[in-house]
Structure formats: C-alpha cells, structure tokens
C-alpha positions in Angstrom: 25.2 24.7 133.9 28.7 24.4 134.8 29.5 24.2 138.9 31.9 26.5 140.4 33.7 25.7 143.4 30.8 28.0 145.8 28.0 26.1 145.1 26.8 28.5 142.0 26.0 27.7 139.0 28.1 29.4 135.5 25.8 29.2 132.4 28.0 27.6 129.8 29.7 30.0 127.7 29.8 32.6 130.2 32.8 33.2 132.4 32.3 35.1 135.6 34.6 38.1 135.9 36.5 39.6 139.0 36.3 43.6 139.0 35.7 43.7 134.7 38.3 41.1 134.3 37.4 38.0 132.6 37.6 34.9 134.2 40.4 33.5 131.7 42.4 36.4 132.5 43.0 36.4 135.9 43.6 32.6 135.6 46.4 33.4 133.0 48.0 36.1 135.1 47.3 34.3 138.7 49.7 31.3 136.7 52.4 34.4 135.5 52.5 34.9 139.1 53.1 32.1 140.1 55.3 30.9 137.0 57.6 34.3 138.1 57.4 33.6 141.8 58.8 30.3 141.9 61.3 31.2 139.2 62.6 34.2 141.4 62.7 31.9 144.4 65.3 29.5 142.5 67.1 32.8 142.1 67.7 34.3 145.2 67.8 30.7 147.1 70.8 30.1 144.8 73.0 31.5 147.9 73.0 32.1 151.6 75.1 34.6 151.7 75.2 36.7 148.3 72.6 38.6 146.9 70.7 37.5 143.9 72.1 40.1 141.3 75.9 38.7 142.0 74.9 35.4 141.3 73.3 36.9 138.2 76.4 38.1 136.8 78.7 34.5 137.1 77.5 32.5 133.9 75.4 29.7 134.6 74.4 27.5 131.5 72.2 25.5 133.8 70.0 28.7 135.0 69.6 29.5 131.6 68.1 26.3 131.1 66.2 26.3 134.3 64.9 30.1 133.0 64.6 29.3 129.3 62.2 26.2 129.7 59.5 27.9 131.9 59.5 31.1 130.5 59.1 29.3 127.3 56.2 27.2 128.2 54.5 30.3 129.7 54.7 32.2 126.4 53.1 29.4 124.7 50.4 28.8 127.1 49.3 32.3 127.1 49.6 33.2 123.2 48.4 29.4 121.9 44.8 29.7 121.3 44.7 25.4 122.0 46.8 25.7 124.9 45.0 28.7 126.0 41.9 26.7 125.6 43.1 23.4 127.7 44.3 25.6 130.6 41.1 27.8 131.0 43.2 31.2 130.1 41.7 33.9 128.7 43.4 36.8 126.7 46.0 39.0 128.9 46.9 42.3 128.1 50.2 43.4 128.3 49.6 45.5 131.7 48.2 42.4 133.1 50.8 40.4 132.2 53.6 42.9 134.0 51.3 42.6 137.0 51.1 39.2 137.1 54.9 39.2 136.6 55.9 41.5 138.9 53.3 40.4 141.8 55.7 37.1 140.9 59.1 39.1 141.9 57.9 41.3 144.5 56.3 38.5 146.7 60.2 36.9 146.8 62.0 40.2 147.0 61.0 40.8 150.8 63.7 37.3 151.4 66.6 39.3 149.4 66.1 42.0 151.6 66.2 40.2 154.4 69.4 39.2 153.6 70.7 42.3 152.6 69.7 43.7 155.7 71.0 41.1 158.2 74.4 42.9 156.8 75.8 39.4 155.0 78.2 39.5 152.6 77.6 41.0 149.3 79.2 38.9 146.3 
C-alpha cells in the first residue's frame, strides 16, 4: 500500500480521483497551470509601465526562447508515455488542458489590470 500525504493508504495500482478525475490528471493540469502561470508572469512583469500585449508586439528573440523551451518540455511531459510515467501524469483531455492553461493566465491577469487601471501609460 502506497502512503498518501493524509495518513491513508492507496492500494497500488489504483489512483484516487478528485470529482471523476483521475489522479494523473489533475497532476498534469495542476503543472499546465502552473507551467502557464509563471510563463504569463515573465510576460506582464516585462514592463512597469506598458501593458503586456505592447510588449508582445516588439520582437524579442530571447522571449521566444524563454516561451519555446517550457512550452516544449510541457508538450513532452504530457504526451510521452515515459515522461508521463516519471512525473505521475495521467492522460489530459483537451478541455482539461485549456483549464489548466487558462486557470495559468487568468491568475496573472488580475496584475495587468491593475496596471491598466492605475491609468499608466499604454505602449
């Protein structure tokens, strides 16, 4: 029997779920989350002052790096069955994975309006 971090016991082989969701899921789409949050948060912390769809818009081969590398390494982890394996992740659908994503965004955004709101410069 495998210990959980309550105190109960998990019979090998069986994952326990969270409202029909398997275990390995909402692993893999609590990591999308957090994968997309911090990503966002390089985003909009990339200036003060603008908002974070101007800084989009002036080319940036670092942030493409910066982007390209995680978002990579996400895709692997959640569609390579031995990667899937070493990291606990179950199977995601592709709603699950837009949750996960956008739970990600949305949990940064409330900082961009903030700024946007405060009345600073736009651009």
């Amino acid at each position: 029997m495998a210990q959980t971090g309550w105190g109960t016991a998990t019979p090998p082989g069986i994952q326990q779920t969270s409202r029909g969701v398997q275990g390995g899921a909402v692993r893999a789409r609590a990591f999308t989350t957090i994968v997309t949050a911090n990503l966002s948060l390089i985003l909009i912390t990339r200036s003060r002052s603008a908002i974070a769809v101007s800084g989009v818009r002036s080319p940036d081969p670092a942030l493409l790096l910066v982007f390209a590398g995680p978002l990579l390494c996400l895709s692997l982890v959640l569609c390579v069955p031995g990667l899937m394996d070493l990291f606990w992740f179950g199977p995601l659908s592709l709603f699950n994975l837009f949750v996960g994503a956008g739970a990600g965004v949305l949990s940064v955004v409330w900082f961009e309006v903030h700024k946007y709101g405060r009345g600073w410069r736009v651009g």
